[in-house]
Structures are given as C-alpha cells and as structure tokens.
C-alpha positions in Angstrom: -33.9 8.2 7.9 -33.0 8.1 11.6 -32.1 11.6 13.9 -33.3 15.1 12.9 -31.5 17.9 11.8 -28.7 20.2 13.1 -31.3 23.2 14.2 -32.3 22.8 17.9 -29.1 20.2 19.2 -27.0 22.9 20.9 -26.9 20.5 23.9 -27.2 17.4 21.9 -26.1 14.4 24.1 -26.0 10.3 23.8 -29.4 10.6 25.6 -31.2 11.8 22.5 -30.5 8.8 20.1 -32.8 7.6 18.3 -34.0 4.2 18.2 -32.0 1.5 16.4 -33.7 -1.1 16.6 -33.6 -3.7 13.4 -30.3 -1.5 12.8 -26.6 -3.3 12.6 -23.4 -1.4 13.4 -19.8 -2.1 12.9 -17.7 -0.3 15.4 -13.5 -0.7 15.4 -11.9 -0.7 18.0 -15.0 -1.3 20.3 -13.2 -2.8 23.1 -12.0 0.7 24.8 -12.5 4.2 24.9 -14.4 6.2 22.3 -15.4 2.8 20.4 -16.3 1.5 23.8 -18.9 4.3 24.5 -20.0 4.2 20.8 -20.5 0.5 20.5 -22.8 0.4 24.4 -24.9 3.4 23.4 -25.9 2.0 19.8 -26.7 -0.9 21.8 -28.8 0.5 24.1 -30.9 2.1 21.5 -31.6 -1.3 20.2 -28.7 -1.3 17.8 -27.6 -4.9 16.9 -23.5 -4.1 17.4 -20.8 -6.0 15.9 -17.5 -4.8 17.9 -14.1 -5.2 15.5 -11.8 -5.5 17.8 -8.0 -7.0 17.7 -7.9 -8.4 21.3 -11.3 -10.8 21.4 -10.8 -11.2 24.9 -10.7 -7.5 25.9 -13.5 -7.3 23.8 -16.0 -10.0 25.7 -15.1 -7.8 28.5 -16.3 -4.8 27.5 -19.4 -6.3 26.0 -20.0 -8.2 29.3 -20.2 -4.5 30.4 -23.0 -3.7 27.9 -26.7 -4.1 27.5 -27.9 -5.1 24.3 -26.9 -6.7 21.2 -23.2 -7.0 21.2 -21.4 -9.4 19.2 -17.4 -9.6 19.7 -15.4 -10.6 16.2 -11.4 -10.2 15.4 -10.1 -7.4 13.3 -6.3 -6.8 13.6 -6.5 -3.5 11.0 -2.5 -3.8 10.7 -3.0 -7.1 8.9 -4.9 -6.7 5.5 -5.5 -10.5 5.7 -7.4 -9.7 9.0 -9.2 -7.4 7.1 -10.6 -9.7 4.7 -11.6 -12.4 6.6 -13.9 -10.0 8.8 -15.2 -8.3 5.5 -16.0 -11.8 4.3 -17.8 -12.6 7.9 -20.6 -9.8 7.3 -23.5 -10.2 5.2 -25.1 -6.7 5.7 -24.4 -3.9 8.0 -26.2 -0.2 8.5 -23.6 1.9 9.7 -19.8 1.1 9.5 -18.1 3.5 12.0 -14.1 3.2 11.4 -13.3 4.3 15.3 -10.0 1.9 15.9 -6.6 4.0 16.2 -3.4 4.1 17.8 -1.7 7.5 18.4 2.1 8.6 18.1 3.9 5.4 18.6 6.9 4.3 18.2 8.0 3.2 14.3 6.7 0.0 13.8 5.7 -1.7 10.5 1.9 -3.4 10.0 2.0 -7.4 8.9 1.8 -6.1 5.2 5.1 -3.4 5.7 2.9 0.0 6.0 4.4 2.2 8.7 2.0 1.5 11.7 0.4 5.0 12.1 -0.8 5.0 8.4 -1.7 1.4 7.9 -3.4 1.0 11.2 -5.0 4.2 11.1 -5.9 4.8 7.4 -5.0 2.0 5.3 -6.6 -0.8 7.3 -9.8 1.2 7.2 -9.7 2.5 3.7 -9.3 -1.4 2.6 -12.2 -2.5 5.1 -15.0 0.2 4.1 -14.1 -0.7 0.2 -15.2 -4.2 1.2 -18.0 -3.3 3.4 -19.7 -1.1 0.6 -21.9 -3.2 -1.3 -23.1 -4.8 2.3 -23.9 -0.7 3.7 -27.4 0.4 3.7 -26.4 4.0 5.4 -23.3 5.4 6.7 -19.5 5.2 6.7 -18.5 7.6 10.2 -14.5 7.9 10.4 -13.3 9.2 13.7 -10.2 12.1 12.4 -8.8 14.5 15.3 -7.7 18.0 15.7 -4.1 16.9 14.9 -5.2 16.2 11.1 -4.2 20.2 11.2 -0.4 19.1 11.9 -0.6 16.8 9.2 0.9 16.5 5.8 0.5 13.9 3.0 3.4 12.7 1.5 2.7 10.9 -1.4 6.3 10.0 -2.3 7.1 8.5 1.2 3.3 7.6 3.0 5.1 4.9 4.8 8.5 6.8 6.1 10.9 4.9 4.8 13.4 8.4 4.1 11.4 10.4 6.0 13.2 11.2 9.9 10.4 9.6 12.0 8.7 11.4 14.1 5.3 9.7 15.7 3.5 13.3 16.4 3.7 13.8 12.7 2.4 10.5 11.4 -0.3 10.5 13.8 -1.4 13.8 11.7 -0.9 12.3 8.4 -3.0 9.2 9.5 -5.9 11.7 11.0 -5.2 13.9 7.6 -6.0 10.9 5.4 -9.2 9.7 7.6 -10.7 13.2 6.4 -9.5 13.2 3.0 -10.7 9.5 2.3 -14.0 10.6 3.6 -14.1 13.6 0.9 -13.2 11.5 -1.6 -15.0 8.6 -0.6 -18.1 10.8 -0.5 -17.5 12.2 -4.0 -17.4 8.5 -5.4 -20.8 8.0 -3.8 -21.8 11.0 -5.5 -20.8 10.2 -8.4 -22.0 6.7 -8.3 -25.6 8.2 -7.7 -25.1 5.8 -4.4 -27.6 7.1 -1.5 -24.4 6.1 0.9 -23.0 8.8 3.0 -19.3 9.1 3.9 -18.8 11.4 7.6 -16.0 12.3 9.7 -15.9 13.1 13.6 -13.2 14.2 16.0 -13.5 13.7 20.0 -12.0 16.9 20.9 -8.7 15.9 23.6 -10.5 12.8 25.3 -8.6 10.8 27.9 -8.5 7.7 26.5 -5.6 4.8 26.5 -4.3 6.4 23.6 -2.4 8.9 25.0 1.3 8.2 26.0 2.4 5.8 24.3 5.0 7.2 22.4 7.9 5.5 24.0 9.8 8.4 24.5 9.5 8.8 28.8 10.3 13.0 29.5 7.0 13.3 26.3 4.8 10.8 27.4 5.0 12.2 30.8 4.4 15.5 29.7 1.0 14.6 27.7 0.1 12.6 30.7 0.1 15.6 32.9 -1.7 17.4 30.2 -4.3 15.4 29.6 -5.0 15.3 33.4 -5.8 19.4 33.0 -7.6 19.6 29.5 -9.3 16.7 28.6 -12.3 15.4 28.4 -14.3 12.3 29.0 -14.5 9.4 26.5 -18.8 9.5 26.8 -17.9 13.2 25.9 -15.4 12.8 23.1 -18.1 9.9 21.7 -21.0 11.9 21.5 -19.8 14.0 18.4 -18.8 10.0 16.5 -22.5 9.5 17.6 -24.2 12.6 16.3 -22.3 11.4 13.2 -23.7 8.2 13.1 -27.3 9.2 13.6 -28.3 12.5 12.7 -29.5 13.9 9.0 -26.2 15.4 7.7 -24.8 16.0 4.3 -22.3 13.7 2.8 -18.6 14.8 3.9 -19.8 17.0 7.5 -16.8 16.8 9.9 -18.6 17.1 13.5 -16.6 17.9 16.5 -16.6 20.3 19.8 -17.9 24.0 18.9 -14.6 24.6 20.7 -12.4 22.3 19.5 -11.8 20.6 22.8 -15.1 21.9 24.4 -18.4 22.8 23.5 -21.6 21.9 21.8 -21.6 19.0 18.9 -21.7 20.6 15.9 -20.2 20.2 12.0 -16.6 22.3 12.1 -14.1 23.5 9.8 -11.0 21.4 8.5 -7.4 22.5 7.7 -7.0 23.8 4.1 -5.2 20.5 3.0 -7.6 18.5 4.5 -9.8 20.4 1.7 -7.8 19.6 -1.8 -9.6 17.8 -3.5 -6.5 16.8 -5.7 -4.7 15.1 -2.7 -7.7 13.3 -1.7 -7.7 11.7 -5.0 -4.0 10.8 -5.6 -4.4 9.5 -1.6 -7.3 7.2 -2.8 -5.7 5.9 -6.0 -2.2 4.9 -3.7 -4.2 3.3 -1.2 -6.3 1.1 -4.0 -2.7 -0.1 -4.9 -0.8 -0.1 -2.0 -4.4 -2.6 0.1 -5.4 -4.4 -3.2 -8.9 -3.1 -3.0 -10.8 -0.7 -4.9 -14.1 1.6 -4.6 -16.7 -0.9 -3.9 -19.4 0.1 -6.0 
C-alpha cells in the first residue's frame, strides 16, 4: 500500500508523493487544469500515466509539458461508444482517477441524448469505471465539488427534459451523483469482498478553464471577476485529487480544503443527500440502464 495515514499531513502537498513507479494511472480530462496537474505529478513520481482526453492534440501538448511516462489516448465521455473503445484499449490499470468535467453550460445533449452536465459528468464516468473494474488493482478517485451541496437528484427527469434548465443546478446534480456513485460504488466493493476502494475529492474554487462558460454574458462575467478574488491555483485545487489517489484512506473518504476553499487537505463532510444511501442506489440502478453497463465485478 502506497502513502501513509491521515495523522501528521496538515501541510500535505504534491511534494510528498510517494513513489509510483511500476504503477499505471488513468487520468480524464488530463489535458488541462486539475487533470493536467494530476496527470504530471503521478508522472513525476514514476507513475506510468495514461491521459483520457477528448482533444488528442491538446493532449500531446500538455504531455510535451511533462516529465515522465505520459501516454495521450481519446476519450470523448459524452459518447458512450468512446467510452468503450478506450475501456477495450487498457489491459490493466492501478488507479483510475475520473477528473474530466464541464461546469454550468449551456443545454446541450451528449451523442447518446443524456443532458450534457449529467452524461459528461456522471454518466460517461459511471459507464467507464464499470468497465475498468476487473482491469483495477487499487483505486477509483472521482473529482465532486462544493456545488454537490446545491444539488438535487431527480430520478424522474435526470436528463431535463420537463425540468426549466438551469446549468448552475445541473452542474450540482452532476457533482451530487459523482459522490453518490462513489458511496455506492464503494458499498458494492464491500459487498463483493473486493479489496477496491472507491474515493471522492473536491478542489476547493480553483481557477481553471471551467469557469464561465455558461453562455449567459452579465453571469459569466460576474464569476470571472469572482474567481479573480477567491480562487485558488489548479496545483492547489489538485493536491486534495492527489491525496486521494495516494494516501491509506477508507473506502468512500471525500477529501477537500479544511476550509472549503482554503486550507489543509483533509477528508470533509458532504451534504445530507449526498449521504442517502437509498438515492445512491436508485442513481446506480438508472445509470446501469440508461449506459448499458453494469457493476463490474
């Protein structure tokens, strides 16, 4: 077992990774950002990294900018097909760390008819981790957010088809679901007697592209100018997916900022429907039918 334990990392930082050497990682959305910072510091450590990324050409870019073992394949998570065909391309992999996301955009519809938020978000990830899991030797790390806590599952309408839009609120349901497929997911391990842990981490508020990109101009503006004042750094926001991904936690830990935005890298608390276990469950079951995939062990 890589990392140590939670006593004595009040100023845990990238620097104190472990070593990964003879280790493989999956990291979405690895071209950018958070999965940028992720993907180049598990390489570093010796990591062999496999970056999922939509735009291969971005991501040669970004792996030009990295030292290591970096390896650059397509993943388009709003196209289940996608999905597949990079499941089918891995033989074995460590540590699958579902980082990719897009954040309050406009309504658009994924290649398979899932509102974007949702199916890029949740659904393309729920559908690659089932296919991942007899090929994972470790960990499944899903990067949620503080905005889970605005979130509400609707099990009647995940997709807003007679729902009133709004992008703010279907980022949250997306971020919701990331934490309560990782309860779930973690209680099938369980349950399964599988030595597979399923984690969650959140970056805080990093400035990242993600932020305004909601179409609407007076908003985006607005979280622009916000973001200039309260955010933090993606090597920041990173550190708490990377704590995640390396350290001696328990099945289900949600790591984020002591602070929510700021602070020391610790496990913290989650919304009370973030926590039903009921939800999680009828979440699980629509996703199985709604991606064509099922609990892969």
């Amino acid at each position: 077992m890589i990392g140590t334990t939670v006593a004595g990392m009040a100023g845990w930082t990238a620097a104190e990774l472990p070593s990964w050497a003879g280790r493989t990682a999956i990291v979405t959305g690895a071209n950018s950002g958070l999965g940028a910072v992720t993907a180049r510091e598990l390489a570093r450590v010796g990591a062999r990294v496999i970056m999922a990324v939509r735009d291969t050409e971005k991501g040669r870019a970004a792996a030009a900018q990295m030292a290591g073992a970096v390896e650059v394949r397509r993943l388009d998570l709003a196209d289940l097909s996608s999905v597949r065909e990079f499941a089918d391309g891995v033989d074995t992999v460590d540590v699958l760390v579902n980082n990719a996301g897009i954040m309050a955009t406009p309504y658009a519809l994924t290649a398979d008819g899932f509102e974007r938020q949702i199916g890029t978000n949740h659904l393309g990830h729920f559908a690659l981790t089932n296919l991942l899991l007899p090929k994972l030797t470790d960990r499944v790390v899903t990067v949620s957010s503080l905005l889970h806590r605005i979130g509400y599952i609707s099990l009647k309408d995940l997709n807003w088809q007679s729902r009133p839009y709004s992008a703010w609120l279907a980022y949250g349901q997306s971020k919701l679901a990331n934490l309560l497929f990782t309860s779930e997911l973690q209680r099938r391990l369980d349950a399964a007697g599988a030595p597979l842990r399923a984690l969650a981490a959140h970056p805080g508020y990093s400035h990242t592209n993600l932020q305004g990109r909601s179409g609407r101009v007076i908003g985006d503006t607005l979280i622009r100018a916000l973001t200039r004042v309260v955010s933090t750094d993606a090597e920041f926001g990173a550190r708490h997916t990377l704590y995640a991904a390396s350290q001696d936690l328990p099945g289900n830990t949600f790591i984020g900022p002591r602070f929510g935005i700021w602070g020391r890298t610790q496990p913290v608390g989650r919304s009370w429907l973030a926590r039903r276990a009921t939800t999680a469950a009828a979440l699980w079951e629509l996703s199985e039918q709604l991606t064509g995939t099922k609990f892969g062990l």
